[in-house]
N, C-alpha and C positions, 0 to 999 in steps of 0.2 A: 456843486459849483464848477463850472469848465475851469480848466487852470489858465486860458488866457485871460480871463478877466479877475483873477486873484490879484487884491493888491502890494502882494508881500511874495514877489518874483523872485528874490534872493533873504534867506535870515538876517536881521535885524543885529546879531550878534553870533558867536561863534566859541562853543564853550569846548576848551583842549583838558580839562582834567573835572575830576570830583568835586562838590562843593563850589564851584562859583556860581551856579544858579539853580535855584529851584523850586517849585512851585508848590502852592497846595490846591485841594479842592473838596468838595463835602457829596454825601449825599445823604437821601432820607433812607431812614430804615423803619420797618414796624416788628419791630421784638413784644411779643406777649400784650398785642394789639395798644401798642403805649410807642410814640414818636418820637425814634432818634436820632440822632445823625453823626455818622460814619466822616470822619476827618482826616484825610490821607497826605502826607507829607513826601515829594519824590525829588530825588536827586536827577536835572535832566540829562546832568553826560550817562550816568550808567545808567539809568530810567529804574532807579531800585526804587521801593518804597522805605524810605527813612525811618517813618514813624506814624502810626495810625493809632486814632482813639474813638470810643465814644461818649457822646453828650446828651443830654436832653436837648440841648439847645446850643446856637451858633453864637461866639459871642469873639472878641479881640482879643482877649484876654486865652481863652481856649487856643486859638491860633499861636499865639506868640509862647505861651507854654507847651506846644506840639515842637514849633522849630527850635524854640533854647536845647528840649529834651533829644530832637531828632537830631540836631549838630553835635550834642555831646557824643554819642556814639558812634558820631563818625571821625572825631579830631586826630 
């Protein structure tokens, strides 16, 4: 994508220390031809990986049990 037609010119927000935001994301994996998926939890000011797990499957409950366990080790 050119970056004059990006529509996000300047950040949205502006994160000055640890812990005020951070994302997750998943992907697939095939361990011993059997579908998993890889759950990665990162802190965006240091870009560290907090906390990563895996699953059979993607579910809300997985996620929200990533970030309680990934926040505790950073408090």
């Amino acid at each position: 994508m050119r970056g004059d037609l990006h529509p996000f010119k300047e950040p949205k927000y502006r994160i000055w220390k640890r812990n005020l935001m951070g994302g997750w994301d998943w992907t697939k994996l095939l361990i011993n031809h059997v579908r998993r998926y890889l759950i990665i939890l990162i802190d965006f000011f240091s870009r560290y990986i907090i906390g990563c797990d895996i699953h059979p499957s993607i579910s809300a409950a997985h996620v929200k049990h990533l970030c309680a366990m990934g926040l505790k080790t950073r408090a």
